[in-house]
C-alpha positions as CSV (number, residue, x, y, z in Angstrom):
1,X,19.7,-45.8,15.7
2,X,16.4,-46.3,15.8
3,X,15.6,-42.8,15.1
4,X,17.5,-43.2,11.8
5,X,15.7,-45.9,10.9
6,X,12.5,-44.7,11.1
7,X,13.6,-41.1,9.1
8,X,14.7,-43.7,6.5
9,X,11.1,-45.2,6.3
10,X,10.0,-41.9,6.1
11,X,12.1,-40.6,3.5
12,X,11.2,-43.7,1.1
13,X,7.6,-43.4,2.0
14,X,8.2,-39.6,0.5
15,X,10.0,-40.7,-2.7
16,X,7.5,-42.8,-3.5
17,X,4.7,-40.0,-3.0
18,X,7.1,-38.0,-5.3
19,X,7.6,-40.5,-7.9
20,X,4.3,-41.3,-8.3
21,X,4.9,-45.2,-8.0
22,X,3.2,-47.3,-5.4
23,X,3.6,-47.3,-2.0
24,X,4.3,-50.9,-1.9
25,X,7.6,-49.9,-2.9
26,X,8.2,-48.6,0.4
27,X,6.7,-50.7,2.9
28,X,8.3,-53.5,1.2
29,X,12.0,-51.7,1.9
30,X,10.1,-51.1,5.4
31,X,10.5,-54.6,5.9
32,X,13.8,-55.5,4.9
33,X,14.8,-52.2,6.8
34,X,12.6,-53.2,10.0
35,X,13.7,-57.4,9.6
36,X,17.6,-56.3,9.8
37,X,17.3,-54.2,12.2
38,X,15.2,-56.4,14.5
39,X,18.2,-59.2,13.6
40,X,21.1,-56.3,14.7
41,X,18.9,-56.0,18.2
42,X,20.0,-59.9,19.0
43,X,16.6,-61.3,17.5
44,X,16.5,-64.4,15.0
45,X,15.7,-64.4,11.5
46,X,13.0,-68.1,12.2
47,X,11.6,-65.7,15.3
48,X,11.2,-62.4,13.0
49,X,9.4,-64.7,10.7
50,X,7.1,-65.9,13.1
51,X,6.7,-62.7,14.1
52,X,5.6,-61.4,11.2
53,X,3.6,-64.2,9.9
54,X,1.4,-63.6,12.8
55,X,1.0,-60.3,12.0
56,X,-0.6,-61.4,8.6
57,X,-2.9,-64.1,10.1
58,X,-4.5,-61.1,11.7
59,X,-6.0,-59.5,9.1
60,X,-6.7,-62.4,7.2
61,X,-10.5,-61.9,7.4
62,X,-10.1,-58.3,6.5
63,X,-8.0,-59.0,2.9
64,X,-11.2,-61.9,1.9
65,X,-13.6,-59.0,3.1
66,X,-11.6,-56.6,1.1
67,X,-11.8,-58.6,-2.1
68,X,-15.3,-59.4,-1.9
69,X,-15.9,-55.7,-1.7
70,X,-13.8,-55.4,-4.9
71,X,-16.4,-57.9,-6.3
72,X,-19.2,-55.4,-5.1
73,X,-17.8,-51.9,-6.5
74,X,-17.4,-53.8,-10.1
75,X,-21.3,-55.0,-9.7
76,X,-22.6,-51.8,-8.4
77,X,-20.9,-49.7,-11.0
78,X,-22.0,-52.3,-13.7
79,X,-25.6,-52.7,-12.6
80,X,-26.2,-49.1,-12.3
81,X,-26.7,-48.8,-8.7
82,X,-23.8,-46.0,-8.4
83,X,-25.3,-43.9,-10.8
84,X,-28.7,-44.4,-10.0
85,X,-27.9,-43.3,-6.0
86,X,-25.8,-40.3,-7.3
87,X,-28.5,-39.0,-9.3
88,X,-31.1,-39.6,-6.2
89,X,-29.1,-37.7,-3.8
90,X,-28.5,-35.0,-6.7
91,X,-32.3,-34.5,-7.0
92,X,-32.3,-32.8,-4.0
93,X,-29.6,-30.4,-4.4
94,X,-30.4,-26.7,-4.2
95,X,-28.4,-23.6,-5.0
96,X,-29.9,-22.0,-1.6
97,X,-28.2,-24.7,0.2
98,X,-25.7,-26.0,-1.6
99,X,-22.8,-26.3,0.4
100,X,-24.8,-28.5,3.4
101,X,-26.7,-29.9,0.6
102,X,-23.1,-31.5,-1.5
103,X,-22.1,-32.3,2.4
104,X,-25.2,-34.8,3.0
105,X,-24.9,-36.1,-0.4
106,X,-21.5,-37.6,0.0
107,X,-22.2,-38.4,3.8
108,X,-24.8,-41.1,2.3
109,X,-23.1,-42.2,-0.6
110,X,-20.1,-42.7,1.7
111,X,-22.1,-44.3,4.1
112,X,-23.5,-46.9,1.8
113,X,-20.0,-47.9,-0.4
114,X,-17.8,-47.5,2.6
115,X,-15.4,-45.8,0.4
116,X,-14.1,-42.2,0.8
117,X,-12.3,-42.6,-2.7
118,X,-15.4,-44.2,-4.3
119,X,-17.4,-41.4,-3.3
120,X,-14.9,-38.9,-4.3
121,X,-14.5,-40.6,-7.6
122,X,-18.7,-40.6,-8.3
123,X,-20.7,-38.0,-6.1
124,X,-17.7,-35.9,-5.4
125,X,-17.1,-35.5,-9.0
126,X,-20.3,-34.7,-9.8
127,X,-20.6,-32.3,-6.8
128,X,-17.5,-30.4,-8.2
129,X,-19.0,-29.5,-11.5
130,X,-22.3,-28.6,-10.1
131,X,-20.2,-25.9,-8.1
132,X,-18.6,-24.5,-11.4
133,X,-22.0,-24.3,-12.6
134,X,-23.3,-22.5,-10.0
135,X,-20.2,-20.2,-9.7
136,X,-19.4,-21.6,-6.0
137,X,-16.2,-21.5,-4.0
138,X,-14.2,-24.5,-5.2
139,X,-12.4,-24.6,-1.8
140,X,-15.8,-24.9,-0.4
141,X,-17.2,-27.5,-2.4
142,X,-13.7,-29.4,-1.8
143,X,-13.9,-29.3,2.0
144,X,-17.8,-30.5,1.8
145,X,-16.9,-33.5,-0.1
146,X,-13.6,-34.4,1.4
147,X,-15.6,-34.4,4.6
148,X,-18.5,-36.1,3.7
149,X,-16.4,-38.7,1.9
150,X,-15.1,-39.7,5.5
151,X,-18.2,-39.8,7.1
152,X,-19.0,-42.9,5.8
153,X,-15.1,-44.4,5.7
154,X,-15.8,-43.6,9.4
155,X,-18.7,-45.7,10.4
156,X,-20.4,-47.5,7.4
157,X,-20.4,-51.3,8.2
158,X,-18.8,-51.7,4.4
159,X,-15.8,-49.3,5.3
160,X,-12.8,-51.0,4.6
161,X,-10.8,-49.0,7.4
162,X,-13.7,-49.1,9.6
163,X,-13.2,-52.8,9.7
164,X,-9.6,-52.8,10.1
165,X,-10.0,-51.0,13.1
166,X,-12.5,-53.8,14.5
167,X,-10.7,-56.5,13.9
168,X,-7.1,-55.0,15.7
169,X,-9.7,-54.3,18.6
170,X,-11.2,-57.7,18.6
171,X,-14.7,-56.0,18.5
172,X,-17.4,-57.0,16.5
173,X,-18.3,-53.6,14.4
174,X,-22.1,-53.8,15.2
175,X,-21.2,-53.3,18.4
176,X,-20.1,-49.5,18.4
177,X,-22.2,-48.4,15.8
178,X,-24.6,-46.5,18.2
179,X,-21.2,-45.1,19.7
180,X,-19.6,-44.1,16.6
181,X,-22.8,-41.8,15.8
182,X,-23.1,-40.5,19.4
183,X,-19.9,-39.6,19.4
184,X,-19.8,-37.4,15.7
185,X,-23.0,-35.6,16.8
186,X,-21.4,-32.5,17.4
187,X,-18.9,-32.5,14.6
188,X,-21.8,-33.7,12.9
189,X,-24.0,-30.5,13.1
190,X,-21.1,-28.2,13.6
191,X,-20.0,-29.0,10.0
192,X,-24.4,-28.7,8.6
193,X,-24.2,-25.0,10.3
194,X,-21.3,-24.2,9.2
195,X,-21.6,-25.2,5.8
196,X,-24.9,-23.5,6.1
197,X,-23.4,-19.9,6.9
198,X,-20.8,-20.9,3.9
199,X,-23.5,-20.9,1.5
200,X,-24.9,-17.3,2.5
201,X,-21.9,-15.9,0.8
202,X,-22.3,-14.6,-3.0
203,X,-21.9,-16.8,-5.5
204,X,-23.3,-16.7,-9.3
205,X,-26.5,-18.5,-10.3
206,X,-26.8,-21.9,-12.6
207,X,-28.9,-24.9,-12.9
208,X,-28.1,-28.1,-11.3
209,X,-27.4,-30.4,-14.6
210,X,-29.7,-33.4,-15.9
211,X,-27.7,-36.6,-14.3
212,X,-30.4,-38.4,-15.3
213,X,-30.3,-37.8,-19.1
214,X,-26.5,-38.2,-18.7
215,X,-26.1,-42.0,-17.2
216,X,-29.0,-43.0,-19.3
217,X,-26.4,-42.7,-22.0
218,X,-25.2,-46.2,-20.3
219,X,-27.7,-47.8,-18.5
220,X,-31.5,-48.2,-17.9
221,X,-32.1,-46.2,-14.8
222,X,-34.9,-47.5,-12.4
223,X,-35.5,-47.8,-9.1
224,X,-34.7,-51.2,-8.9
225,X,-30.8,-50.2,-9.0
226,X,-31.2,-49.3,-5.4
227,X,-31.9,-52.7,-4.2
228,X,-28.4,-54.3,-3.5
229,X,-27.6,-50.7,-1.7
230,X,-31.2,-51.5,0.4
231,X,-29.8,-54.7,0.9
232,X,-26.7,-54.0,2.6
233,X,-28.5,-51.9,5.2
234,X,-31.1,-54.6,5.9
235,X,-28.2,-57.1,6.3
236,X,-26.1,-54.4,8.4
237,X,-29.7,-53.8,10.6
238,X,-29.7,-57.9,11.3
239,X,-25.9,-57.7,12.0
240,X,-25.0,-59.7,9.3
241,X,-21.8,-60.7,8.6
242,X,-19.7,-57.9,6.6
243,X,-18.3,-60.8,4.2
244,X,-21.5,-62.3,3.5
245,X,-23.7,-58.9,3.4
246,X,-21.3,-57.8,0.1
247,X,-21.4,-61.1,-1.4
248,X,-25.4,-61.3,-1.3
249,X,-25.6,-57.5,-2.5
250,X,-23.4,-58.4,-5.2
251,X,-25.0,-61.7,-6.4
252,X,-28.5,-59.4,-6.8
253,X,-26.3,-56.3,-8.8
254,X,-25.1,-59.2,-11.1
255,X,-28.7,-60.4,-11.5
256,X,-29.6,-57.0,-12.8
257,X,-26.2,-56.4,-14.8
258,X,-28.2,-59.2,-17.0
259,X,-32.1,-58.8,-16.8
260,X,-31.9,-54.7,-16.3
261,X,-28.5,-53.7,-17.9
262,X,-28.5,-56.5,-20.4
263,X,-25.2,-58.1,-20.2
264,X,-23.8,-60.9,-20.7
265,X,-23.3,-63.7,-18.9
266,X,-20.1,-64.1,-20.4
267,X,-18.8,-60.2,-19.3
268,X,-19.5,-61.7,-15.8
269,X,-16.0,-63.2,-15.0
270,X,-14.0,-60.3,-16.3
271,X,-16.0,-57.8,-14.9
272,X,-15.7,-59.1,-11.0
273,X,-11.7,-59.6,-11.8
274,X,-10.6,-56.4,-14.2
275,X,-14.0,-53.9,-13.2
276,X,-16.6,-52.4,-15.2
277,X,-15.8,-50.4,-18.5
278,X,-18.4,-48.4,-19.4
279,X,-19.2,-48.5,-23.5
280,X,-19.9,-44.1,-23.2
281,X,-16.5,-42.8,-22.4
282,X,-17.9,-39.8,-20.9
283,X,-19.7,-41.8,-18.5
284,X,-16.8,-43.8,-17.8
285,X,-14.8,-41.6,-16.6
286,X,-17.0,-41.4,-13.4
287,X,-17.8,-45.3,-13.6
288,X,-14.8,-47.1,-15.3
289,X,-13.3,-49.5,-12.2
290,X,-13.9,-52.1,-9.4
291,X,-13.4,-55.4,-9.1
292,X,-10.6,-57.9,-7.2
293,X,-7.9,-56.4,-8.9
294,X,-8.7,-52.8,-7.7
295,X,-8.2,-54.5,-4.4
296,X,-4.7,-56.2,-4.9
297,X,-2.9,-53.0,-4.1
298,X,-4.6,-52.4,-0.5
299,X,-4.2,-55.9,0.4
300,X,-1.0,-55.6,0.1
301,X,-0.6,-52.4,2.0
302,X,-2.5,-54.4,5.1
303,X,-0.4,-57.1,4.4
304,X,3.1,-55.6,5.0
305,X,1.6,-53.3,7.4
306,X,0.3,-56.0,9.8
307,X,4.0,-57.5,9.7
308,X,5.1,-54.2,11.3
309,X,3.9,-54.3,14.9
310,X,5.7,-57.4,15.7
311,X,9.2,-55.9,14.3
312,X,8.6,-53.1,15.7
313,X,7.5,-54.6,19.2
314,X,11.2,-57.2,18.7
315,X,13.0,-54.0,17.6
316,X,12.1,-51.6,20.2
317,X,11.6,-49.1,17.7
318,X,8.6,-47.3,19.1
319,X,10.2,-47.1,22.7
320,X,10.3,-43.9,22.5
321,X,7.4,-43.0,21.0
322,X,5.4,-45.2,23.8
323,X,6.8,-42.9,26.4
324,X,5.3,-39.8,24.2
325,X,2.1,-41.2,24.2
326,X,2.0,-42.1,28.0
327,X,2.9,-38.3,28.8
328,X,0.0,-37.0,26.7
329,X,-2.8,-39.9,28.1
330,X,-1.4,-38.6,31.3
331,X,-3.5,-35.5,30.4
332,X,-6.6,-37.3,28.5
333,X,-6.5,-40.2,27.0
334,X,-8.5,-39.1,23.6
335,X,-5.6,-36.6,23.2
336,X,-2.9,-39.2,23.4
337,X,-5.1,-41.0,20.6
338,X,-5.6,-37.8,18.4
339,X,-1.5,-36.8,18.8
340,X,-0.7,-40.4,17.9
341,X,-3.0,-40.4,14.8
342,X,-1.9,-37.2,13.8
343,X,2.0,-38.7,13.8
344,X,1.3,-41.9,12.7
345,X,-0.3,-40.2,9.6
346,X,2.2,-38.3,9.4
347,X,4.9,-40.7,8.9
348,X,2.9,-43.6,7.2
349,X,1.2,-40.9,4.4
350,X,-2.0,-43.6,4.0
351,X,-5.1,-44.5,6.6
352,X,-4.1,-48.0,6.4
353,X,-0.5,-48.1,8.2
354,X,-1.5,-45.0,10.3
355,X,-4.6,-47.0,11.6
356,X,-1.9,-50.4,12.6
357,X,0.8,-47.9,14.2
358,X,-1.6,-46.4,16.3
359,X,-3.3,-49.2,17.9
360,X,0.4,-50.4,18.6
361,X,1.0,-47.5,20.7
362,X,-2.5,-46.5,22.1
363,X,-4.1,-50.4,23.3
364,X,-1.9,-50.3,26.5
365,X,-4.2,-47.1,27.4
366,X,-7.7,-48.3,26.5
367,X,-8.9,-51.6,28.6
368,X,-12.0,-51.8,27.2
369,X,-11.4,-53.0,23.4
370,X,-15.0,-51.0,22.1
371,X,-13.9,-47.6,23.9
372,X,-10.5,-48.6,22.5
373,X,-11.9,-49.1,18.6
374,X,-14.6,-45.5,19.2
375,X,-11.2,-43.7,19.9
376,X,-9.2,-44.7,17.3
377,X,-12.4,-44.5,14.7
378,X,-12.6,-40.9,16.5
379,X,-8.7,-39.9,16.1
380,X,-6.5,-41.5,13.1
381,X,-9.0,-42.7,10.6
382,X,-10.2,-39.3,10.7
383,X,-6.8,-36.9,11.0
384,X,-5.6,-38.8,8.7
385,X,-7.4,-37.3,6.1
386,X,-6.0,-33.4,7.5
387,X,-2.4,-34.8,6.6
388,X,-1.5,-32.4,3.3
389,X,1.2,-35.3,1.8
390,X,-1.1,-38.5,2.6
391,X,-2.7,-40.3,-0.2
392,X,-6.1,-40.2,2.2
393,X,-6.3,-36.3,1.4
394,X,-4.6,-36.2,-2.0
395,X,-6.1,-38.7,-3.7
396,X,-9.9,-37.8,-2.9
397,X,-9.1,-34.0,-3.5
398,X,-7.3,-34.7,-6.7
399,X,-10.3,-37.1,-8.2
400,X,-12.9,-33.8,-7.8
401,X,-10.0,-31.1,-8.9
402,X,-9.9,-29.2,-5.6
403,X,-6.7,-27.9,-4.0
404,X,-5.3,-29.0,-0.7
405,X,-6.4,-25.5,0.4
406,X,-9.6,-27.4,0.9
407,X,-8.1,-29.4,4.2
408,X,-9.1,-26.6,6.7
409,X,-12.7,-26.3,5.2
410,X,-13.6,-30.5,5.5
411,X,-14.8,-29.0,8.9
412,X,-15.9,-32.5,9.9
413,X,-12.8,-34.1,9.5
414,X,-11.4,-32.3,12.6
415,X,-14.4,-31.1,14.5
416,X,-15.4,-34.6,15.0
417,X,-11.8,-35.2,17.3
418,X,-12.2,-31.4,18.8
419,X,-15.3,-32.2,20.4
420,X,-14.1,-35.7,21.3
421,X,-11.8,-33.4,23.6
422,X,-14.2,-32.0,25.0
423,X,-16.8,-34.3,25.4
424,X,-16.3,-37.9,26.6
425,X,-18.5,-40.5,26.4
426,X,-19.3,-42.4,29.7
427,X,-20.1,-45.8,28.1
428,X,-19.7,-47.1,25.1
């Protein structure tokens, strides 16, 4: 029974996918399909409810953090900062090395908007029709910025998922930052050389295009639309609080939306709640977005999600999965976390639920709740992204027009977890 349960999950979690409607859809009908079953196992509705609510309560702090960073991506995009960062990093693109070079351009982006779809949506974009230009692979290009996109959803203190995965653990996310980049060194410069020989092969010749000349069609570029990004990594240095680091960086992007950008104060309130709409359509397109509304949709994806583990747990309903997972930590723990990321992303087809489901199963393993948060940055925020039908691979690869043939070539994505089985940190 509670095998058919789950393939029901599944199976809406797929029509959804198919039908192009949200995936709200589905985890709500997750619910129901979770509550009833729970109640058929001899639990009570006022227990479920309980249950559930506690669930909710936490990842409280995560949906107010999440919000405030839909306050931020509506300021940075209006102030200029986004544009002004994308056409730094672009300045040093060469054709020579262009593959590594589109790989360490998202990897900062990334890094500093904590967002593998706002990355793919700005640099990644950008990156894509500089390949075109330059008469490179598009398969290539696609697996260098689907990578670098999650180098930063990985272990940027403004990653949403990051933070999800520190708050399940209980761990402060200062606190395995030196960790989290010990532990991708190898993947790290696995991906640089191989991106390296990539961009050996023949490809035509072009010119890298004038991204200057094209967002001053919007704003007034400056270097002073890099200070609320400079911000957030002196605040992340003095281990600010995530909440308040985005709320300061966006009060100062709001201060130059009006004496740089010249807005006004009246576009304020419906540009933190509805996003930025840029007045050059062309420049829209990479810009348009943001805001608390952009957010409403993920917070309810943690929402439901976090109600899950406690129906699950009254249900029994990963019972059998647990014994899977103890038969593959018998061999090495990391593996057990890589083969339940794998599966969880599998059946949840977004980073979110796949990130909930596997602590579930994998905290009994892990004592210590830092190696315990490493691991799972290490295994399912990361194969995630290698899953062909989850909305963390298609939606990045659709934004920049490359195919899922890309997957295998976003070497980081799984050379990061490959050398986690080989190499095992001693302390965290």
């Amino acid at each position: 029974m509670a095998a058919i349960v789950l393939a029901c999950f599944c199976l809406a979690i797929a029509a959804t996918l198919a039908l192009h409607v949200s995936l709200l859809w589905a985890l709500g009908f997750g619910f129901l399909l979770f509550f009833c079953f729970a109640l058929v196992r001899g639990r009570t509705a006022p227990s479920l409810a309980r249950l559930a609510l506690d669930g909710v309560r936490t990842v409280f702090q995560v949906c107010s953090t999440l919000l405030c960073i839909g306050l931020l991506t509506a300021a940075w995009r209006a102030s200029g900062t986004i544009a002004y960062l994308v056409d730094l990093a672009l300045g040093a693109v060469t054709p020579d090395i262009f593959l590594p070079c589109v790989f360490l351009c998202n990897c900062a982006l990334s890094f500093i908007l904590g967002s593998a779809f706002a990355t793919a949506a700005t640099m990644g974009v950008i990156c894509m029709s500089v390949a075109h230009t330059l008469d490179f692979s598009v398969l290539l290009a696609g697996g260098a910025i689907l990578a670098g996109c999650y180098f930063g959803d990985r272990c940027s203190p403004m990653s949403t998922s990051s933070l999800l995965v520190c708050t399940l653990a209980k761990v402060p996310g200062h606190r395995i930052m030196r960790a989290l980049f010990r532990t991708c060194l190898p993947g790290f410069a696995g991906s640089l050389l191989l991106y390296g020989a990539a961009s050996l092969l023949p490809h035509g010749t072009g010119a890298i295009p004038d991204t200057a000349a094209f967002f001053a069609q919007e704003y007034r570029m400056g270097p002073l639309l890099a200070l609320p990004a400079i911000l957030v990594l002196v605040l992340a240095f003095f281990r600010v609080h995530v909440r308040n680091t985005v709320l300061c960086s966006t009060a100062l992007a709001l201060v130059l939306c009006l004496f740089v950008q010249d807005r006004s104060p009246a576009e304020l309130p419906q540009l933190l709640v509805f996003g930025f709409t840029a007045a050059n359509d062309e420049v829209g397109r990479l810009m348009n977005g943001g805001g608390l509304i952009s957010m409403a949709e993920v917070v309810g994806i943690v929402c439901i999600s976090s109600t899950y583990a406690g129906l699950f747990r009254a249900g029994g309903l990963m019972d059998g999965l647990n014994a899977v997972v103890r038969r593959l930590a018998a061999r090495s723990s990391f593996l057990a976390y890589a083969g339940t990321g794998l599966l969880t992303g599998a059946i949840a087809c977004n980073q979110t639920l796949a990130i909930m489901l596997t602590h579930q199963l994998t905290e009994p393993l892990q004592k210590d709740p830092a190696r315990h948060a490493v691991d799972m940055e290490d295994s399912v925020l990361l194969l995630a992204a290698l899953v062909p039908w989850s909305i963390a691979t298609t939606v990045p690869l659709y934004m920049v027009g490359a195919p899922l043939a890309s997957i295998p070539l976003a070497f980081y994505v799984w050379l990061v977890p490959l050398s986690r089985l080989v190499f095992t940190p001693r302390s965290i």
